[in-house]
VEXDOTOR-350205 format. One record per residue (C-alpha): x, y, z. Coordinates in Angstrom, 3 decimals, m for minus. Each point is the difference from the previous one (the first is absolute). Layout:
(r (X,Y,Z))
...
END
This chain:
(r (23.152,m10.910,m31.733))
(r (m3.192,m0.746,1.983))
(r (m1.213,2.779,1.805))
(r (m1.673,0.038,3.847))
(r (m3.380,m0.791,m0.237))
(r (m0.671,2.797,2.543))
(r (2.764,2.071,1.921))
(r (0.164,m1.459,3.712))
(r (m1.767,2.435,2.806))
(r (2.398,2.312,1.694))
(r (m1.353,1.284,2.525))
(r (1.349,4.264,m0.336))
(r (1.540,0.656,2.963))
(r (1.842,2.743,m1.163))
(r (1.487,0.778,3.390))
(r (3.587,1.807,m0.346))
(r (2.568,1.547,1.766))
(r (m1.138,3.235,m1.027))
(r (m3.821,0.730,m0.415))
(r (0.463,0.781,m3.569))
(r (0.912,m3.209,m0.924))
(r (m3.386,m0.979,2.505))
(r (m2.550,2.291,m1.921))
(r (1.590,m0.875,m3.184))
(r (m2.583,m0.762,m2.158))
(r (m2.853,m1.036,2.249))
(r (m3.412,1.860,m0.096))
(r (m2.006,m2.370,2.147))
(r (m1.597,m0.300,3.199))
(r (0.257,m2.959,1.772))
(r (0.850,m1.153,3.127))
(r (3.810,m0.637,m0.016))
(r (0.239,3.103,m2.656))
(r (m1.175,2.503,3.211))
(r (0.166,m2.108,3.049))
(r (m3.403,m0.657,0.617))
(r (m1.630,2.656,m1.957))
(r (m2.561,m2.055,m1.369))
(r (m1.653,m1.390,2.713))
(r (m3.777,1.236,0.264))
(r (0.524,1.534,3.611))
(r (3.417,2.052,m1.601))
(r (m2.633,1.512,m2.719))
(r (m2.612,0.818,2.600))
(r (2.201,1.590,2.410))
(r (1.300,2.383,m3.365))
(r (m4.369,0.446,m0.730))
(r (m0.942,0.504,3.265))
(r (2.634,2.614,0.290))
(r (m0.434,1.543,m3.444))
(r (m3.380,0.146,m0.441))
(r (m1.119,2.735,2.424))
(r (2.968,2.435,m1.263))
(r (m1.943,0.242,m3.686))
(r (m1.998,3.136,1.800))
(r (2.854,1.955,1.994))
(r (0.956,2.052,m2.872))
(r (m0.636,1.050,m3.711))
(r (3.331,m1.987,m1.616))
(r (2.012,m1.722,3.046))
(r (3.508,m0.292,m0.668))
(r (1.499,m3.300,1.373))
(r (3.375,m1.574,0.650))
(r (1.193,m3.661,m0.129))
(r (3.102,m0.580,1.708))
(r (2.040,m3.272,m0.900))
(r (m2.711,m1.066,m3.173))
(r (1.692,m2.948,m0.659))
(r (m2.549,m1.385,m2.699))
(r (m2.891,2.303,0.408))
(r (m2.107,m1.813,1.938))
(r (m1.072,2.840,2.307))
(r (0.001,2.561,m3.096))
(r (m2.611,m2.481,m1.872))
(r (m2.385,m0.636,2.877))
(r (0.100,3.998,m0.014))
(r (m1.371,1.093,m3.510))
(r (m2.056,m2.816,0.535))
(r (m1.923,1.882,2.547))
(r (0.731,3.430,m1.417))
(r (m1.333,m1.061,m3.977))
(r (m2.554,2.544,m0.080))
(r (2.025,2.679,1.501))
(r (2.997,1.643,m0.007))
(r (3.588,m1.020,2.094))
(r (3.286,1.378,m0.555))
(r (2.276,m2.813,0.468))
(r (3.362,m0.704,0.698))
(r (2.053,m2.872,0.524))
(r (3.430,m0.421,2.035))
(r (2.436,m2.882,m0.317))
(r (3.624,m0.429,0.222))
(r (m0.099,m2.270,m3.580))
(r (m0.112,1.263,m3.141))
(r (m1.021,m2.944,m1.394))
(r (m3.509,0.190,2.329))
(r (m0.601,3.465,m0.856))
(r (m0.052,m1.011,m3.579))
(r (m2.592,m2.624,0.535))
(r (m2.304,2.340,1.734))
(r (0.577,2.240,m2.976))
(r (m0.976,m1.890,m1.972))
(r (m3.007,m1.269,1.314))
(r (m1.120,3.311,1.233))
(r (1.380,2.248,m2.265))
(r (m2.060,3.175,1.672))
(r (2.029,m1.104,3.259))
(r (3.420,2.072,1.026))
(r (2.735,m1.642,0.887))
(r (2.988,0.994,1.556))
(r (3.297,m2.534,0.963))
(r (1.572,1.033,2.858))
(r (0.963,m1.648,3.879))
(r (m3.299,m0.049,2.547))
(r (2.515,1.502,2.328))
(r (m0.046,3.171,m2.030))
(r (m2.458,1.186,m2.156))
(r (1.161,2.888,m1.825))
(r (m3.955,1.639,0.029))
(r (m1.472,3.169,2.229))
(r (m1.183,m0.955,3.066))
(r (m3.845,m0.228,1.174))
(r (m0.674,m0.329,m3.781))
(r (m2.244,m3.363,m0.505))
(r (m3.471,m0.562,1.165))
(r (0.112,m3.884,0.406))
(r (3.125,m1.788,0.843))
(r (0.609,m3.999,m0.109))
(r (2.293,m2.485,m0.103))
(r (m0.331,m3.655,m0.693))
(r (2.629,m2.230,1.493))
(r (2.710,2.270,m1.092))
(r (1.051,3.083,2.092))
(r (0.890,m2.350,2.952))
(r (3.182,m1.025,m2.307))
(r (1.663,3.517,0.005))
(r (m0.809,m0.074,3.544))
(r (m1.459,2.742,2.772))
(r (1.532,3.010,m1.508))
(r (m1.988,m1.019,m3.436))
(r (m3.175,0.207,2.517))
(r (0.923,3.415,1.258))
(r (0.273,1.351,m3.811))
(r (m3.481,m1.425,m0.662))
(r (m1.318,2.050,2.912))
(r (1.966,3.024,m1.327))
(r (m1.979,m0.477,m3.107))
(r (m3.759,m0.179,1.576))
(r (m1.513,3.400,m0.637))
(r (m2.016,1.247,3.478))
(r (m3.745,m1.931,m0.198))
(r (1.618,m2.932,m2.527))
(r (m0.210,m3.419,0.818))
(r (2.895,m2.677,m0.144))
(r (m0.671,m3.558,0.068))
(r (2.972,m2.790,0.164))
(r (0.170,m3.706,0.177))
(r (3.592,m1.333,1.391))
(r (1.029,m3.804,m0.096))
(r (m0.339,m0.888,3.685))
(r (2.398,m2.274,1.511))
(r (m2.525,m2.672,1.613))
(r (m2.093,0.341,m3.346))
(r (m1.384,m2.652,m2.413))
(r (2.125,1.758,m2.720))
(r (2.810,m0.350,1.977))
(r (m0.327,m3.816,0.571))
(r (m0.350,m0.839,m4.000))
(r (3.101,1.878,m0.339))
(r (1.361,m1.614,2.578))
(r (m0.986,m3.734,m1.161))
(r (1.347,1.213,m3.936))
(r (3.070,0.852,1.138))
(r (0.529,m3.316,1.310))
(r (m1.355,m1.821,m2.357))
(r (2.423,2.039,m2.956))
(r (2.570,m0.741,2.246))
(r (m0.136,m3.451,0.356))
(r (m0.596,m0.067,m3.561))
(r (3.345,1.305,m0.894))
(r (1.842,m1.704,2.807))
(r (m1.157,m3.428,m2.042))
(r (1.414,1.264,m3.352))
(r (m3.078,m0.986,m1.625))
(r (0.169,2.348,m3.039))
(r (4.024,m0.563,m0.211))
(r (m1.208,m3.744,0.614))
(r (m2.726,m0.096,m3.286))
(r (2.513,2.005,m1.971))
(r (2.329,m2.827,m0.214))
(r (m2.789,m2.111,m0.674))
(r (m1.877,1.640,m2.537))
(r (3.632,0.611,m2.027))
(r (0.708,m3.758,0.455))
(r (m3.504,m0.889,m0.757))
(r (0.103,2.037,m3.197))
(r (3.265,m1.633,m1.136))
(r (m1.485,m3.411,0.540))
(r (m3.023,1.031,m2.477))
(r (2.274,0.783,m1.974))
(r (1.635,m3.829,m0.077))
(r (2.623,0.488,2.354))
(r (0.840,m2.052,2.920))
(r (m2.637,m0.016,2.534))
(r (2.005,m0.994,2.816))
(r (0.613,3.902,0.992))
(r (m3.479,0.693,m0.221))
(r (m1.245,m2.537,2.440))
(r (2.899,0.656,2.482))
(r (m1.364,3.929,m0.604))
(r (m3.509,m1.301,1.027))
(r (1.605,m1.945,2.782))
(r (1.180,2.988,1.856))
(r (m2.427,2.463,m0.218))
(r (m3.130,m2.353,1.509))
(r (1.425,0.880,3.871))
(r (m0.991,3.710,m1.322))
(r (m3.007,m1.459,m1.475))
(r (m0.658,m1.161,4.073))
(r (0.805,3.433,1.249))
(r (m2.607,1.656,m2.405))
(r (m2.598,m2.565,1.095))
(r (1.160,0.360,3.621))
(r (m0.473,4.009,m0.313))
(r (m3.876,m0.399,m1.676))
(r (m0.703,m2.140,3.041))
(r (0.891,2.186,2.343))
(r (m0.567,3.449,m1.189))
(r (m3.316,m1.328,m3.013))
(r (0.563,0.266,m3.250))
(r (m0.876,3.633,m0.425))
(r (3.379,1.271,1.836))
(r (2.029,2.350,m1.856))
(r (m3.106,0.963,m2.097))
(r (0.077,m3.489,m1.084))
(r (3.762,0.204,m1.206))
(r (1.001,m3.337,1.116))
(r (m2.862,m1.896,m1.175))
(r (m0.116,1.965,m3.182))
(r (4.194,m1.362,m0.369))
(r (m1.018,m3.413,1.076))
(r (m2.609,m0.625,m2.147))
(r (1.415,1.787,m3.227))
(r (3.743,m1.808,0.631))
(r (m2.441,m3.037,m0.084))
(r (m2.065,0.307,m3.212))
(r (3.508,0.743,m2.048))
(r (1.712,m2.782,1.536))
(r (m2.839,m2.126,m1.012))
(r (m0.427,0.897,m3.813))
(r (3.710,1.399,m0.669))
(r (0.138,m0.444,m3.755))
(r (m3.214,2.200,m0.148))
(r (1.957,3.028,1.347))
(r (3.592,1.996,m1.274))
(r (2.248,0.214,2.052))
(r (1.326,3.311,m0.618))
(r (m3.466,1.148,1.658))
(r (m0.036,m2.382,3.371))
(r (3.717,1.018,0.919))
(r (m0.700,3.825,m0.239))
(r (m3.025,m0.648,1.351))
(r (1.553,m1.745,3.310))
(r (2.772,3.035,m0.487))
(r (m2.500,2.533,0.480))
(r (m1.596,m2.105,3.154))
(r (3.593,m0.144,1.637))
(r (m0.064,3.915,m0.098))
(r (m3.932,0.538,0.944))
(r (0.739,m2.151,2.909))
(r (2.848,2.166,0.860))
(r (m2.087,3.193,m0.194))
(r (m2.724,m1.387,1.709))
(r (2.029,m1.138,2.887))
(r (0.839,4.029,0.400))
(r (m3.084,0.998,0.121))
(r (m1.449,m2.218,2.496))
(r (2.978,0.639,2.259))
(r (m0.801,3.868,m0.663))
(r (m3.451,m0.496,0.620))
(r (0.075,m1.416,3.668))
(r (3.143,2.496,0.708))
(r (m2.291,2.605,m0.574))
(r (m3.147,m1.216,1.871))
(r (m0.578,1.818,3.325))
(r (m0.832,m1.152,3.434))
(r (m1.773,1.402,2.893))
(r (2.730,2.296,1.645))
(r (0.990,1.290,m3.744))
(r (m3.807,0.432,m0.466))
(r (m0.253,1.964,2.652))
(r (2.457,2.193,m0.831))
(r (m1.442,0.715,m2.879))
(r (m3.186,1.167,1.322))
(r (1.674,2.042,2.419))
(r (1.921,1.806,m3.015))
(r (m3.188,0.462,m1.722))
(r (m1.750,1.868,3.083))
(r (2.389,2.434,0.009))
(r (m0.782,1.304,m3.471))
(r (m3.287,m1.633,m1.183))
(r (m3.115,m0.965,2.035))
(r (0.182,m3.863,0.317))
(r (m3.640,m1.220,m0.188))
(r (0.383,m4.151,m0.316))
(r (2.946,m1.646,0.263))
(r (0.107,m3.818,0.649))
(r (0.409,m3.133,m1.517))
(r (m2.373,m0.427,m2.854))
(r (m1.585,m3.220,0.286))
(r (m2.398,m2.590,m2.782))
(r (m2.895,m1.461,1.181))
(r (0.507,m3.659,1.090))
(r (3.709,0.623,0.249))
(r (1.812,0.289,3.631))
(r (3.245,1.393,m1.662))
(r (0.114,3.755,m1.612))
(r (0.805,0.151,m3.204))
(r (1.457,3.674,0.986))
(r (0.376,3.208,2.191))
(r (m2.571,2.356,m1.579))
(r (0.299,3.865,1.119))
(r (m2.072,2.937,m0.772))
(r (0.340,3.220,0.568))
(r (m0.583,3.593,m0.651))
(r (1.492,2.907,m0.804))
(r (0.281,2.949,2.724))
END
């Protein structure tokens, strides 16, 4: 049997109903992976913040709440390479506290609900979270407080509501969802099986009906790139588009065994992905929650920035950043 040349690009969503099934497996950092963690301003924010706290004591101990990938941990014995850090890192998934441990094996981690940490209070020098404690919601930023030791310094970044993030979310959720309303992957299912009998000598008729009804999905897919740009969904749909393409167009060169799983495993991605976008923009926080937050905060820590954290040429935040220390 002729094998694929190459397997087609799926782009790893890995979004789940449960953050297990999220973390699963992943160890990178991009974009989609940690809702805007890589963007240069998200790094600076983490330097400018990180940098100074090398010199307020001998071997800092510090907390990450909600670690997701890491992303916050890394940036962190970046800074601290020549000298020491006690780290540990918080998330509700197993499966993401395994992929911090295994990139960091020095790092502690501990799996457990934001909401309640099962540590000693006033324990941790340096306290952050990365898009994450805003999910478990204000009582998960009242136990980080608890956990700031008098003089520390805590330092989070929460999606924001009117936010850049936000918006990409926003535009991939509609652009997954109009996706699956067309069928498209049921759609090139039918015609990749039908295509694949007709290599194989059978009739061709059911292939080229096949073909016949998935183009109006084909139009929705190119309808969605022209609206939202190609890279929406971290390039999901053009990656689909392009990859249902090439097979279509040099079928006997691939098995079909590996397409169909293949467009299986899309089917479910797309799914998970769906979730997480959804959970994503639940979560984000607008002004009123914002400043609720900041008024929990002063009553335990003292608040010293807390605003929308902005990139240079950009007119929308990419989040609400909030730093504070430890009375």
């Amino acid at each position: 049997m002729i094998r694929m040349s190459r397997e087609p690009r799926i782009h790893s969503t890995r979004t789940a109903h449960g953050w297990d099934t999220y973390w699963r497996g992943t160890g990178d950092t991009g974009a989609w992976t940690a809702g805007g963690a890589s963007h240069p301003a998200i790094r600076a924010f983490w330097s400018k913040f990180l940098q100074p706290l090398q010199r307020t004591s001998d071997a800092p101990s510090l907390i990450d709440i909600a670690s997701g990938n890491g992303a916050v941990v890394e940036c962190a014995l970046d800074i601290f390479a020549d000298r020491p850090l006690d780290v540990t890192c918080v998330d509700i998934s197993a499966a993401a506290i395994s992929n911090i441990n295994q990139r960091f094996p020095a790092v502690r981690g501990l799996v457990c609900d934001a909401r309640s940490i099962p540590l000693e209070s006033r324990q941790f020098n340096i306290i952050t979270s990365q898009f994450g404690v805003e999910y478990a919601g204000i009582d998960a930023i009242a136990e980080a407080a608890r956990l700031l030791a008098p003089g520390g310094n805590m330092a989070l970044l929460l999606h924001h509501r009117a936010g850049s993030i936000h918006r990409e979310c926003a535009a991939s959720l509609d652009a997954i969802l109009r996706l699956q309303e067309s069928r498209f992957i049921p759609l090139a299912t039918d015609m990749f099986r039908s295509g694949f009998a007709a290599v194989r000598e059978a009739d061709r008729a059911p292939y080229e009906a096949a073909a016949a009804r998935l183009a109006p999905a084909v139009a929705v897919l190119e309808q969605i790139m022209a609206q939202h740009g190609r890279q929406v969904a971290g390039d999901t749909i053009a990656w689909l588009y392009s990859d249902v393409a090439r097979i279509h167009d040099d079928l006997p060169r691939y098995d079909p065994d590996e397409v169909l799983a293949w467009l299986a495993r899309m089917e479910t991605e797309l799914d998970d992905y769906a979730v997480r976008m959804s959970s994503m923009m639940d979560c984000a926080v607008d002004q009123p929650a914002f400043e609720r937050i900041r008024g929990l905060l002063n009553e335990h820590t003292i608040v010293e920035q807390a605003g929308p954290l902005l990139a240079t040429g950009q007119d929308l935040p990419l989040a609400w950043a909030i730093e504070a220390r430890g009375r």
